[in-house]
TORSE-298807 format. One record per residue: x, y, z of N, C-alpha, C in turn; residue number from 0. Coordinates in Angstrom, 1 decimal. Example, Ala and Ser with C-alpha at 12.3 -4.5 7.8 and 13.67 -1.06 7.14 Angstrom:
BEGIN
R      nx      ny      nz     cax     cay     caz      cx      cy      cz  num
R    13.2    -5.7     7.8    12.3    -4.5     7.8    13.2    -3.3     7.8    0
R    12.8    -2.2     7.1    13.7    -1.1     7.1    12.9     0.0     7.9    1
# end
This chain:
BEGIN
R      nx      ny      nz     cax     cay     caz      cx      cy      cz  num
R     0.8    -1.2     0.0     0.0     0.0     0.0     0.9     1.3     0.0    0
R     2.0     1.1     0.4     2.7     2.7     0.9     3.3     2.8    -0.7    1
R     3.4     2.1    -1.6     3.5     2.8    -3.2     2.8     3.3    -3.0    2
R     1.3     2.5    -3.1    -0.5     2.9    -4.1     0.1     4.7    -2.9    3
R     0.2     4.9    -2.2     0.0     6.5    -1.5     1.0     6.7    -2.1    4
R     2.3     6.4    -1.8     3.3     7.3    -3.1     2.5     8.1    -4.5    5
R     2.2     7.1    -5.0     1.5     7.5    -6.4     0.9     8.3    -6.3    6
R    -0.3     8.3    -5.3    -1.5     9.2    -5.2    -0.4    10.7    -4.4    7
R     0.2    10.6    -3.7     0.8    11.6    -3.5     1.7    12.4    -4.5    8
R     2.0    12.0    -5.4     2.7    12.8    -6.3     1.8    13.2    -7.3    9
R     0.8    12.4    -7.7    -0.6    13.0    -8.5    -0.9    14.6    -7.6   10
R    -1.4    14.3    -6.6    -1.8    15.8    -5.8    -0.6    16.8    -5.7   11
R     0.4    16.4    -5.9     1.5    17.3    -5.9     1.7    18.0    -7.3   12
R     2.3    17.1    -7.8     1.9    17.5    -9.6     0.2    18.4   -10.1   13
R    -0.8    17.8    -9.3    -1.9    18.8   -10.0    -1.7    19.9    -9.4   14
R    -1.2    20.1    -8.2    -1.3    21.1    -7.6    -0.3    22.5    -8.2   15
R     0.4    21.9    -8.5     1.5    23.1    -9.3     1.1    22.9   -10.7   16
R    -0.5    22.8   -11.1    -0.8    23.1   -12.2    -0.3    21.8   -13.6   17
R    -0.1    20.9   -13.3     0.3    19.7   -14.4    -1.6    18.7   -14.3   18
R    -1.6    18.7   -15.7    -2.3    17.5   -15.6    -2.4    16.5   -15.7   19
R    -3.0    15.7   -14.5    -1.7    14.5   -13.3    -2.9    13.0   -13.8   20
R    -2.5    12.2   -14.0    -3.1    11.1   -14.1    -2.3     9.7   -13.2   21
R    -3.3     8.7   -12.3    -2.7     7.7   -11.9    -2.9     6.5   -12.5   22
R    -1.8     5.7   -12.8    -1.8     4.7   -13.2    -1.9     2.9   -12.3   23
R    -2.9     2.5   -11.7    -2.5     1.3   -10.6    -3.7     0.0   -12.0   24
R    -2.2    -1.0   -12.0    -3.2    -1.9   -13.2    -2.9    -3.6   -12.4   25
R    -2.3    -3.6   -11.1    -2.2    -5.2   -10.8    -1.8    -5.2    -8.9   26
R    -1.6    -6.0    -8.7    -1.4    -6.6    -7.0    -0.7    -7.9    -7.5   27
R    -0.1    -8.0    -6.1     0.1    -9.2    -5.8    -0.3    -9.7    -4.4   28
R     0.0   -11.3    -4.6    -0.5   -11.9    -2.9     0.4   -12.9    -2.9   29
R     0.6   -13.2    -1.5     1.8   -14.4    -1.3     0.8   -15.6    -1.7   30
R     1.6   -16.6    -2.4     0.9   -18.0    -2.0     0.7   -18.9    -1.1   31
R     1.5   -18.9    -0.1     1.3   -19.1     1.7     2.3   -18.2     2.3   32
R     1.4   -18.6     3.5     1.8   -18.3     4.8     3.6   -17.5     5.3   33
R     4.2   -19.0     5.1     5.7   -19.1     5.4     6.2   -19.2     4.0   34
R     6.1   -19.0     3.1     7.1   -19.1     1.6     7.6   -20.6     1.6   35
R     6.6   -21.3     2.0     6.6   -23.0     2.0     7.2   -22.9     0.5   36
R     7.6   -22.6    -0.6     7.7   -23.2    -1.6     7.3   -21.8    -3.1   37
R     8.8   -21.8    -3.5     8.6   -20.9    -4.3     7.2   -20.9    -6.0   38
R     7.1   -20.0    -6.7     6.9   -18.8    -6.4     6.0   -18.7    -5.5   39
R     6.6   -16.9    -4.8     6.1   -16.9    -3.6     5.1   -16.1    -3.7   40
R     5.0   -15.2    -4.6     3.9   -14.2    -4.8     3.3   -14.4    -6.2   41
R     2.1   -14.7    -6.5     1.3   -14.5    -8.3     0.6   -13.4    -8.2   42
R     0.0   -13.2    -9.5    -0.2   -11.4    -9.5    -2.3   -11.8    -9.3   43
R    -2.4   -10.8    -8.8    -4.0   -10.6    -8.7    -4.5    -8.8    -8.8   44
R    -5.9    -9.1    -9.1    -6.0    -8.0    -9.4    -6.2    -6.7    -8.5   45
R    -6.0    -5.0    -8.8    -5.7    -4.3    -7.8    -7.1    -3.9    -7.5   46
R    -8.2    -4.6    -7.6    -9.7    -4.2    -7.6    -9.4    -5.1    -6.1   47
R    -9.2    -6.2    -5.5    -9.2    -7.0    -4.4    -8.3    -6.1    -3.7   48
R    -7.8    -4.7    -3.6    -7.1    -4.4    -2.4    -7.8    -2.9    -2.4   49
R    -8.1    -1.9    -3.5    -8.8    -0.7    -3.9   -10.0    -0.8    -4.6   50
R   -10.9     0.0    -4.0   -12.2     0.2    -4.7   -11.9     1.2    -5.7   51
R   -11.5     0.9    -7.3   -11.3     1.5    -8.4   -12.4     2.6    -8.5   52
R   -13.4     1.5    -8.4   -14.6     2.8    -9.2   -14.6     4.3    -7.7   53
R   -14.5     3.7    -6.3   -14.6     5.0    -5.9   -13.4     6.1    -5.9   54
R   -12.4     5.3    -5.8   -11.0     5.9    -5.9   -11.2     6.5    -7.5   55
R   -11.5     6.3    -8.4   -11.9     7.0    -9.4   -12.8     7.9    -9.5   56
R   -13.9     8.1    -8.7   -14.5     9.2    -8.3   -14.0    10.1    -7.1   57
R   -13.2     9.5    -6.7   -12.7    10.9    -5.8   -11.4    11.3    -6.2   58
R   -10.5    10.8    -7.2    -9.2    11.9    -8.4   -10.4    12.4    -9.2   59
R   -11.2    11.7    -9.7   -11.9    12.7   -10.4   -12.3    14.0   -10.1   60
R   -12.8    14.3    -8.7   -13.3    15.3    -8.3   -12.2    16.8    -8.0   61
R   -11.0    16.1    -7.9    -9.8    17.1    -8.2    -8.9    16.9    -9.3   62
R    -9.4    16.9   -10.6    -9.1    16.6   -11.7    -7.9    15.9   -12.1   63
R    -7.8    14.5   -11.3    -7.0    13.8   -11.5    -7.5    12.4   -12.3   64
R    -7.1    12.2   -12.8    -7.6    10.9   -13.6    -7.4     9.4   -13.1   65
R    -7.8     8.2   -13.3    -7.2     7.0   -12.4    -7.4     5.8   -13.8   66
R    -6.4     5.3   -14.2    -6.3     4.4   -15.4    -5.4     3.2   -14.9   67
R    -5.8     1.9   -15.6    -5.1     0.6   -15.1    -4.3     0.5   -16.2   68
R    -3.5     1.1   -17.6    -2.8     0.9   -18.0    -2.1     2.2   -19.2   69
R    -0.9     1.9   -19.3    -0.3     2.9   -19.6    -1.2     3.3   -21.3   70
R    -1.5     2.4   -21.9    -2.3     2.1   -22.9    -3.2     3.8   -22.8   71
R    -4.0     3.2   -22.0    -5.3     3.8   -21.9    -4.5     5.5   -21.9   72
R    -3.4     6.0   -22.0    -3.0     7.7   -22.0    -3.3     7.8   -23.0   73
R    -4.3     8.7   -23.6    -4.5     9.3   -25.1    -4.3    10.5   -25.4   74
R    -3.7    11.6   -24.1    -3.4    13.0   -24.5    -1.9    13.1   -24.5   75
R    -0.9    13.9   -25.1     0.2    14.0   -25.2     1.2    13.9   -23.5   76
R     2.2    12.8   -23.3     3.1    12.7   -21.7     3.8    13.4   -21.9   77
R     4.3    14.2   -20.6     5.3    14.8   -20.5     6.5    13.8   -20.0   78
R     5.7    13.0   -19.1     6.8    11.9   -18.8     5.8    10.5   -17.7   79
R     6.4     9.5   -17.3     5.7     8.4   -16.3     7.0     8.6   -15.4   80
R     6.2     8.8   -13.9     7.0     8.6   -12.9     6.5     7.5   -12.2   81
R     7.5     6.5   -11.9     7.2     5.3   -11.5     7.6     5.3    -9.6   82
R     6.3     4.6    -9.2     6.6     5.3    -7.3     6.6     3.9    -6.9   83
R     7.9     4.0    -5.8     8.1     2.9    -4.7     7.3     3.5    -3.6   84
R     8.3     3.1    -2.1     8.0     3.3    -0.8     8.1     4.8    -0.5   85
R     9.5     5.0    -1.1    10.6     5.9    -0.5    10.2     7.4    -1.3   86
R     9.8     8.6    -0.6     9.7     9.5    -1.5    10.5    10.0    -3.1   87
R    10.0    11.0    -3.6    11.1    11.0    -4.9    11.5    12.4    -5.0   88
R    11.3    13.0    -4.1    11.6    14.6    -3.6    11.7    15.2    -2.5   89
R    11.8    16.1    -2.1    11.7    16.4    -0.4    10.4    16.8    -0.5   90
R     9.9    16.6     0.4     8.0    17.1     0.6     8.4    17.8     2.0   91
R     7.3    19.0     1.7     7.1    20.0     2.9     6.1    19.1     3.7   92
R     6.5    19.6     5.4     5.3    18.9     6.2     3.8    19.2     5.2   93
R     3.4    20.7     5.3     2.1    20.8     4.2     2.1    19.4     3.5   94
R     3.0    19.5     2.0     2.7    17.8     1.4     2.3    16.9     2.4   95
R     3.1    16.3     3.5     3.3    15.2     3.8     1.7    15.1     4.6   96
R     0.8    16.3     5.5    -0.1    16.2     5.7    -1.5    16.0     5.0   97
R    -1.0    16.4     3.5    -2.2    16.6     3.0    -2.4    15.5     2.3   98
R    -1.3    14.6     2.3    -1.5    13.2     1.9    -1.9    12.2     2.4   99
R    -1.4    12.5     4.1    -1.5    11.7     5.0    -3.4    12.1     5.7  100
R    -4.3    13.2     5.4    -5.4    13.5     5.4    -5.8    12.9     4.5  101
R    -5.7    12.8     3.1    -6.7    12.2     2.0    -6.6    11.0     2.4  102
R    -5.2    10.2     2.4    -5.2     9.0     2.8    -5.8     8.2     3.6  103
R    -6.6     9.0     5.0    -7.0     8.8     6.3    -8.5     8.5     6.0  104
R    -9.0     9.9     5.0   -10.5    10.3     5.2   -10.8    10.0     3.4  105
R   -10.5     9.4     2.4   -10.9     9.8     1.2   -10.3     8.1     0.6  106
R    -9.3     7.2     1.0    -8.6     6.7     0.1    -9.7     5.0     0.5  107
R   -10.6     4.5    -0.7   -11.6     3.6    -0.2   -10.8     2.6    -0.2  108
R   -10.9     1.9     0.8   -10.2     0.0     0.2   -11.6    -0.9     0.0  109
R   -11.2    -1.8    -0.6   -11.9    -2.7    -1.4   -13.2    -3.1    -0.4  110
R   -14.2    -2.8    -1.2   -15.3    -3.4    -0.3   -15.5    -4.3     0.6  111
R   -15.0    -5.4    -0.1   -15.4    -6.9     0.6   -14.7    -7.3     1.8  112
R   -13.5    -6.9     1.6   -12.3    -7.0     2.9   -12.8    -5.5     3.9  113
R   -13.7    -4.5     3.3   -13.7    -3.6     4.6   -15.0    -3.9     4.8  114
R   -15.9    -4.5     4.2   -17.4    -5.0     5.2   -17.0    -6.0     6.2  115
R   -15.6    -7.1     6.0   -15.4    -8.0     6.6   -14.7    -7.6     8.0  116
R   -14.2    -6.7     7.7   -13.6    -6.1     9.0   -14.4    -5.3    10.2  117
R   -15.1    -4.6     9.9   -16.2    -4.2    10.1   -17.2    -4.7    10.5  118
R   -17.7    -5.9    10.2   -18.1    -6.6    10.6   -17.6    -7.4    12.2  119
R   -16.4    -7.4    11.7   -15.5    -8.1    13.4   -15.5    -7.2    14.0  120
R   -15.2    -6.0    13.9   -15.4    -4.8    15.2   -16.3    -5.1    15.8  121
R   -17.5    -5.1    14.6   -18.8    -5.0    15.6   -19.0    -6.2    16.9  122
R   -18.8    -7.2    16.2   -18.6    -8.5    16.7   -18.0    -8.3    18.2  123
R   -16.5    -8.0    18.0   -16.3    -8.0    19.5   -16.7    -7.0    20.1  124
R   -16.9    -5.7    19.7   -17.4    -4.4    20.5   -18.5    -4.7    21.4  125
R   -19.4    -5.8    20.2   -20.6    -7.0    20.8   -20.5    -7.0    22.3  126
R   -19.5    -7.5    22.5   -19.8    -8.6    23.3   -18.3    -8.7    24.6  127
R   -16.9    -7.4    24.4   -16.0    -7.2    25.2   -16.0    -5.2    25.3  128
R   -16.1    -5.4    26.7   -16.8    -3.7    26.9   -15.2    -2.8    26.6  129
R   -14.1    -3.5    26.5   -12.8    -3.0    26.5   -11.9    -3.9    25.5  130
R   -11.6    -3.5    24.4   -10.4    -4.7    23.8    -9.2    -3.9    23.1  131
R    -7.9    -4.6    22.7    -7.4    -3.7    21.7    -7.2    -4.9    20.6  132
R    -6.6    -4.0    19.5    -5.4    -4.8    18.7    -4.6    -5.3    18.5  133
R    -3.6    -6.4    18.8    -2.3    -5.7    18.6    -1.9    -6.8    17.2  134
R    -0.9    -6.1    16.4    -0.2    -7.0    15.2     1.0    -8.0    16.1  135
R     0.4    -9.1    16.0     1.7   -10.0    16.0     2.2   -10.4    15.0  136
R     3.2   -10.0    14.4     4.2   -10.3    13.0     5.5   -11.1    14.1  137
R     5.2   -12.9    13.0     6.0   -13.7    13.6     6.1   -14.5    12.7  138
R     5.6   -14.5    12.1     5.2   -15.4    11.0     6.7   -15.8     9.9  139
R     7.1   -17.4     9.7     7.9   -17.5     9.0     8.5   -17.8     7.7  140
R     7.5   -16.4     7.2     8.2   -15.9     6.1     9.2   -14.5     6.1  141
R     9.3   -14.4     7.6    10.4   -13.6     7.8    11.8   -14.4     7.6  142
R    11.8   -15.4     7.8    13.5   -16.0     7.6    13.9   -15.9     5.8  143
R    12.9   -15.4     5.1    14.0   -14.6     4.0    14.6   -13.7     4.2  144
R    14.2   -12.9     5.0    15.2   -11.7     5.4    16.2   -11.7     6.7  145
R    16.0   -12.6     7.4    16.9   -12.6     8.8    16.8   -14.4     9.4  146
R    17.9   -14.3    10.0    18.3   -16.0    10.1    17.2   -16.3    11.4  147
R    17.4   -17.8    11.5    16.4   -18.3    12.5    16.9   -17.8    14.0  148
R    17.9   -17.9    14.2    18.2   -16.9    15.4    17.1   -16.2    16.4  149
R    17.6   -15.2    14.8    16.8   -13.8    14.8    15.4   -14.2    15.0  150
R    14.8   -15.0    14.3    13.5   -15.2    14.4    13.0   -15.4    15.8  151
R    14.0   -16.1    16.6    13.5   -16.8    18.2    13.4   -15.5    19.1  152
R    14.8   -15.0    18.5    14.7   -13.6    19.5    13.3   -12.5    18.9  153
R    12.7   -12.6    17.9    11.9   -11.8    17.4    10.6   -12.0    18.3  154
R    10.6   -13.0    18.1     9.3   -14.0    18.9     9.5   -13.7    19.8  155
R    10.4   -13.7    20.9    10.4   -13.6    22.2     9.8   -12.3    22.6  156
R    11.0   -11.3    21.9    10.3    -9.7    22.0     8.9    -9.4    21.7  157
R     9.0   -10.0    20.8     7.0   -10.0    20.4     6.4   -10.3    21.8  158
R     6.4   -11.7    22.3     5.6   -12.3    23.4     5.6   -11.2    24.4  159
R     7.1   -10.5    24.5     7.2    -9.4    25.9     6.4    -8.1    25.7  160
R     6.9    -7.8    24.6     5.7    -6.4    24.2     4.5    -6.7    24.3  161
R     3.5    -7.7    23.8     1.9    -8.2    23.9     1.9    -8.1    25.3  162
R     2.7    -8.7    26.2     2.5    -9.0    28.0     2.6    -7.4    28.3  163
R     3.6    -6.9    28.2     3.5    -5.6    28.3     2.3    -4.6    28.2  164
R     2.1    -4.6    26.6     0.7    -3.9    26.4    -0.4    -4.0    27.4  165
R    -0.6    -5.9    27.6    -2.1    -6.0    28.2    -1.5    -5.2    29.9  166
R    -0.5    -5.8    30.7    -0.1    -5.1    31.9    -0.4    -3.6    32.3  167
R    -0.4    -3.0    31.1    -0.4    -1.3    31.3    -1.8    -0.7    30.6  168
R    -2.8    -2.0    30.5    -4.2    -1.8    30.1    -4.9    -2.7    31.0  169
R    -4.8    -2.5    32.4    -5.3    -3.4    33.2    -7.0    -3.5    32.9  170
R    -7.5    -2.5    32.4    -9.3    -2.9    32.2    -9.4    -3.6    30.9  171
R    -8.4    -4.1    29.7    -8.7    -5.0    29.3    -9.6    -6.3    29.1  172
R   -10.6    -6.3    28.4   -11.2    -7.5    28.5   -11.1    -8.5    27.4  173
R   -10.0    -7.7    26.2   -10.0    -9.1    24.9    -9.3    -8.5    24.2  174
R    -8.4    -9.8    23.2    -7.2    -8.9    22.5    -7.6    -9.3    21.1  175
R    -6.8    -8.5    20.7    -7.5    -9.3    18.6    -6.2    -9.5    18.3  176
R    -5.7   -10.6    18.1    -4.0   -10.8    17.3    -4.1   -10.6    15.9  177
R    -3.9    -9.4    15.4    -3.9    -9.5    14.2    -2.2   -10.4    13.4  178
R    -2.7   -11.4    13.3    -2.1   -12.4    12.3    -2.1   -13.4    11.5  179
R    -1.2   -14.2    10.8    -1.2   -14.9    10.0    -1.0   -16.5    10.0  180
R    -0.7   -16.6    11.9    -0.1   -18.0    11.8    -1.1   -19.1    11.8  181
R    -0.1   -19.8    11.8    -1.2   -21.1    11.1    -1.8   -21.7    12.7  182
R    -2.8   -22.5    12.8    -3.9   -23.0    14.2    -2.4   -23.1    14.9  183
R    -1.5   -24.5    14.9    -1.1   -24.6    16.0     0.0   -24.0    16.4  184
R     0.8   -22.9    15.7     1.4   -21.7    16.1     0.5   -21.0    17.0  185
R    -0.2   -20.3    16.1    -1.7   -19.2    16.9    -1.8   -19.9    18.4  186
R    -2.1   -21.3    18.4    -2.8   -21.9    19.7    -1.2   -21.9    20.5  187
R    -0.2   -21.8    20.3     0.9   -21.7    21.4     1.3   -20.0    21.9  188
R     0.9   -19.2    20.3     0.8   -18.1    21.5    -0.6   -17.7    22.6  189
R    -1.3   -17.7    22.2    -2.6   -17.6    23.1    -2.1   -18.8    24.3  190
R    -1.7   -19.5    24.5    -1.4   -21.0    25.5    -0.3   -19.9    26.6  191
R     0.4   -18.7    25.9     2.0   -18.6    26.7     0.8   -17.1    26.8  192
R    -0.3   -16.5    26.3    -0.4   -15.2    26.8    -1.6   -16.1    28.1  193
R    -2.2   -16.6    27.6    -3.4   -17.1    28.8    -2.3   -17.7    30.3  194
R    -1.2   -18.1    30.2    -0.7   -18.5    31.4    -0.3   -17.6    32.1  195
R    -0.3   -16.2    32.0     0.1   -14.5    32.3    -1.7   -14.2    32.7  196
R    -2.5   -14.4    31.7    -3.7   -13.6    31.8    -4.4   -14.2    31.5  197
R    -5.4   -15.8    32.4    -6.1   -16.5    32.2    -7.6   -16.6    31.7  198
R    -7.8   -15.2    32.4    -9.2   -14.3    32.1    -9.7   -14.0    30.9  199
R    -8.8   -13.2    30.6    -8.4   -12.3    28.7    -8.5   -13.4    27.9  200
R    -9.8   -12.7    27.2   -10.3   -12.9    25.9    -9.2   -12.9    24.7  201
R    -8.9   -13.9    24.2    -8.3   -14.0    22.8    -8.7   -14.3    21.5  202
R    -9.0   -13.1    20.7    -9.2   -13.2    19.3    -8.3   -13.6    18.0  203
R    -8.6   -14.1    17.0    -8.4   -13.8    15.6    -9.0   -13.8    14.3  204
R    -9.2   -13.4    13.6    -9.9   -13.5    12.9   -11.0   -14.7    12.2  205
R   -10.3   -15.5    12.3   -10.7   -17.0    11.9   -11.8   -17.3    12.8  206
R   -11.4   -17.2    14.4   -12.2   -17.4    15.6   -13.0   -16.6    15.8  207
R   -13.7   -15.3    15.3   -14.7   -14.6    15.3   -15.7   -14.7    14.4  208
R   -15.2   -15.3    13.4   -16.0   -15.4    12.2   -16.5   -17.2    12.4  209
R   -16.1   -17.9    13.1   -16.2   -19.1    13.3   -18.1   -19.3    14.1  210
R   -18.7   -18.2    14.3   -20.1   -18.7    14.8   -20.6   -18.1    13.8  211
R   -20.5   -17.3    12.1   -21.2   -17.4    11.5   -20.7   -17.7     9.7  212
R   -21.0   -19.2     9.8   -21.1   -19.5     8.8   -21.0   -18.8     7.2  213
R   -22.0   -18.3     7.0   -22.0   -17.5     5.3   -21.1   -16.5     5.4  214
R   -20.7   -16.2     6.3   -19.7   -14.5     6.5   -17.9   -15.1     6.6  215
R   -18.4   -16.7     7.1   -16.6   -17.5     7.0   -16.5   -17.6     6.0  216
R   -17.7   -18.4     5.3   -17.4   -18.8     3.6   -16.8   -18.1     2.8  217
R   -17.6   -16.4     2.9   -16.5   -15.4     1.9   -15.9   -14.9     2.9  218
R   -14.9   -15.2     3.8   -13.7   -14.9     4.0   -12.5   -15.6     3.2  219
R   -13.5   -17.3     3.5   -12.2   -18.4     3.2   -11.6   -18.4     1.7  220
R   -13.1   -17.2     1.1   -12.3   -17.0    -0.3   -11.4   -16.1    -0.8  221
R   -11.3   -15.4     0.0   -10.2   -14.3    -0.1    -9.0   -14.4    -0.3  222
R    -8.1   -14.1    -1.2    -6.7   -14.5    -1.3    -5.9   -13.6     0.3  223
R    -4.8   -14.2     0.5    -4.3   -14.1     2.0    -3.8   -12.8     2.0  224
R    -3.5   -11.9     0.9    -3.3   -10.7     1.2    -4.7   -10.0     1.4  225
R    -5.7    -9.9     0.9    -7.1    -9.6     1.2    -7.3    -9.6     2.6  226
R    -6.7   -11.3     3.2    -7.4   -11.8     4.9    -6.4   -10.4     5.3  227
R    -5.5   -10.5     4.7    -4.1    -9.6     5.6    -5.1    -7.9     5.8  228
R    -5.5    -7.7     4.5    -6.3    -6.2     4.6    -7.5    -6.7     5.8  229
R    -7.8    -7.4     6.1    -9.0    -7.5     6.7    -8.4    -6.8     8.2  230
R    -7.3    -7.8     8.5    -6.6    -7.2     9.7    -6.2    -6.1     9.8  231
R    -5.7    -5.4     9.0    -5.3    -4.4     9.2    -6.1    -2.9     9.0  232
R    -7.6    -3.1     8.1    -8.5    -2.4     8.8    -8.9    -2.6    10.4  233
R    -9.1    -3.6    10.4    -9.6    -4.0    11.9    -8.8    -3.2    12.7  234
R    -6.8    -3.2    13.0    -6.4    -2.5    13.5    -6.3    -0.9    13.6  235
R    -7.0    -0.2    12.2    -7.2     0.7    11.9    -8.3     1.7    13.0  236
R    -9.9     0.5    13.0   -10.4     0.8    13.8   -11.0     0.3    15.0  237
R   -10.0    -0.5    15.9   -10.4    -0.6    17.1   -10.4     0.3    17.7  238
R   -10.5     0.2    19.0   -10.7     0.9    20.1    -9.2     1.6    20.5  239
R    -8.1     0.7    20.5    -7.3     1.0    20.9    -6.1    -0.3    20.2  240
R    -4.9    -0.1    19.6    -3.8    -0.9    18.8    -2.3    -0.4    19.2  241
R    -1.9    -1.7    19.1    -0.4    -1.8    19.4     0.3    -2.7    18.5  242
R     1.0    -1.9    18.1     1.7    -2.4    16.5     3.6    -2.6    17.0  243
R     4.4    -3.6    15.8     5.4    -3.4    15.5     6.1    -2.5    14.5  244
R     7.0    -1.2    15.2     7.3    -0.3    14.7     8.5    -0.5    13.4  245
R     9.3    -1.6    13.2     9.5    -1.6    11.9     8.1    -2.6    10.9  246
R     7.4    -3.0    10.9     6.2    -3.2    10.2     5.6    -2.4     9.6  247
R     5.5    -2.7     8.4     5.0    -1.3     7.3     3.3    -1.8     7.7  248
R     2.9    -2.6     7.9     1.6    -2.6     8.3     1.1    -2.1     9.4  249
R     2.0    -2.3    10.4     1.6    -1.7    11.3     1.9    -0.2    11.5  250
R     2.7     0.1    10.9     3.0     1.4    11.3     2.2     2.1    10.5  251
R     2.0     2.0     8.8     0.6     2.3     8.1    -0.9     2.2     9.0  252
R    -1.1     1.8     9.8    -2.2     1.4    10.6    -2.1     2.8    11.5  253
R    -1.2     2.9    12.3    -1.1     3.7    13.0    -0.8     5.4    12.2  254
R    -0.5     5.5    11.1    -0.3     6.7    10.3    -1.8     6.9    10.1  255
R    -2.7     5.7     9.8    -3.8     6.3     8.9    -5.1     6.7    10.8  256
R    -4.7     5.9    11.4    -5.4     6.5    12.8    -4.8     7.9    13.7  257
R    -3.6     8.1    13.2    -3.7     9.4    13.7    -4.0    10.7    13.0  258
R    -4.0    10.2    11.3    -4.6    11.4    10.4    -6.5    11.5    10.7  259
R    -6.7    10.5    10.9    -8.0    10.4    11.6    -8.6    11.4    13.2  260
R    -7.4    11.6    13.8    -7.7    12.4    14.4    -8.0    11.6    16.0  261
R    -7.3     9.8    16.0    -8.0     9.0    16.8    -6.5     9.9    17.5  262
R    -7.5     9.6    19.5    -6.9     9.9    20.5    -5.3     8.8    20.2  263
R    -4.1     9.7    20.3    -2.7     9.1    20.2    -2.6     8.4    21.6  264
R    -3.2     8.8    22.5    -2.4     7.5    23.6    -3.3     5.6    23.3  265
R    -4.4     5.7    22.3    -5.1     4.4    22.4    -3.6     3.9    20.8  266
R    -2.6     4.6    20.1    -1.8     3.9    19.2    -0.7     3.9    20.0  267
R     0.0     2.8    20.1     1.7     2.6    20.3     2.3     1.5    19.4  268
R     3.3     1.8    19.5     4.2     1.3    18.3     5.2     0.9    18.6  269
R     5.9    -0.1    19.5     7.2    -0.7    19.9     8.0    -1.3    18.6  270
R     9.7    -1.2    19.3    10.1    -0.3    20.3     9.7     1.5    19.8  271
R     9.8     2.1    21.1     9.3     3.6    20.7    10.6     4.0    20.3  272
R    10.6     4.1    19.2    11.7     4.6    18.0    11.4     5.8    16.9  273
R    12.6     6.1    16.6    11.7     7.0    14.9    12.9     6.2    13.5  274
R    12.5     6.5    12.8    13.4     5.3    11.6    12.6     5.8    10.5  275
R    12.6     5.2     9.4    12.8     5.2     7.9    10.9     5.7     7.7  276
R    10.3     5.0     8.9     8.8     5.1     7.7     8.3     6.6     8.8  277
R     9.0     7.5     9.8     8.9     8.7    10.0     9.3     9.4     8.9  278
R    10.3     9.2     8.1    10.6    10.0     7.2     9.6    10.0     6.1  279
R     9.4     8.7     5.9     8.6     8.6     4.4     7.1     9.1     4.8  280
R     6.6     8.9     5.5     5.4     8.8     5.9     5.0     9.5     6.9  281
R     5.3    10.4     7.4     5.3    11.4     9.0     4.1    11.7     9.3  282
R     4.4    11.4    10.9     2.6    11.6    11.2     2.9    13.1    11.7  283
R     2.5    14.0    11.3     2.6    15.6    11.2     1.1    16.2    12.2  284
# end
């Protein structure tokens, strides 16, 4: 996602000094499992399962920006294609970096079906726990492409200490939502090591909320796993209160798009309390 805003950020920048700005988003991808059990690890799917095209097309529309899925479809004379990663491609004034991080918050639609599904679980637990938060557990091992198993053990551990931490300094707690990816009997060993700390506390995931209704599992179970992954991370978007991992671009996107929202900052934290690479790209101003 922190391209798809790249892009749209340099469109509003470009129209704004008078260019007429057109975006180009024509594909996605999604992992094929979990852990990168077995290469290839990502096939391409379409960018309609992560953005609502047609609304994100009505709202560049309304600031005369255009939104096209291929380079094809340009029929008036280019001055040039700028192609957007993570990393900015200019210095941006705080101004920029707010007014992106506003559209972003209050304007930018994600895909229907993964935000009725999210949405849906809010309600669910709001149902029925008078106090809960979020937090992202990223543990999942398709991290050992980028860092040795070691690392991984130590990662996991810090993970388990920050979750303990969180709930400890939220004593009215009554249920946590793990936003993650692992598989049943991973998931069932961390809930096993947080319930021996906090026997009381309610433990969520996705799978497990959606497990007392039937037709609402079914189209989850169809979702490609980047989709389930957007599910979570709206959810984290709007609970009550979320605790994310601060080098995670999910998480920390989570927490960028809730404080352009205007959500009260002490319900977001982001361990360790650091500043690094996605303050710069992405500043919450």
């Amino acid at each position: 996602m922190m391209s798809v805003f790249r892009t749209i950020g340099e469109a509003l920048f470009y129209r704004g000094i008078g260019f007429d700005s057109c975006v180009i988003l024509s594909k996605a991808y999604t992992r094929t499992s979990i852990n990168f059990d077995s290469p290839p690890y990502f096939t391409e799917i379409p960018i309609d399962l992560f953005v609502d095209m047609t609304d994100l097309t009505n709202v560049l529309n309304s600031i005369n920006i255009q939104l096209i899925r291929s380079r094809a479809e340009i029929v008036s004379p280019c001055q040039g294609i700028i192609e957007c990663w993570r990393p900015p491609l200019r210095d941006m004034t705080e101004l920029e970096h707010r007014i992106l991080g506003q559209f972003i918050a209050h304007h930018f639609p994600i895909a229907k079906r993964a935000l009725s599904l999210a949405h849906f679980i809010v309600q669910v637990i709001s149902a029925v726990c008078p106090k809960w938060e979020a937090i992202h557990y990223r543990v999942e091992r398709d991290l050992l492409v980028m860092i040795p198993p070691e690392v991984l053990d130590l990662h996991r551990n810090n993970q388990m200490e920050s979750t303990l931490s969180t709930i400890h300094h939220n004593k009215d707690l009554s249920a946590i939502y793990l936003a993650c990816g692992l598989q049943e009997p991973e998931y069932d060993h961390v809930v096993k090591q947080i319930k021996q700390h906090y026997p009381h506390l309610e433990v969520f995931n996705k799978k497990q909320v959606l497990k007392g209704f039937p037709e609402i599992e079914f189209q989850f179970n169809q979702l490609t796993l980047e989709e389930q992954a957007l599910v979570d991370w709206v959810v984290c978007q709007t609970a009550p209160s979320f605790s994310g991992w601060y080098n995670s671009s999910f998480s920390y996107l989570a927490a960028y798009i809730r404080h352009y929202r205007g959500v009260n900052p002490t319900t977001t934290k982001l361990s360790p309390e650091t500043t690094g690479i996605w303050d710069l790209w992405f500043p919450r101003i």
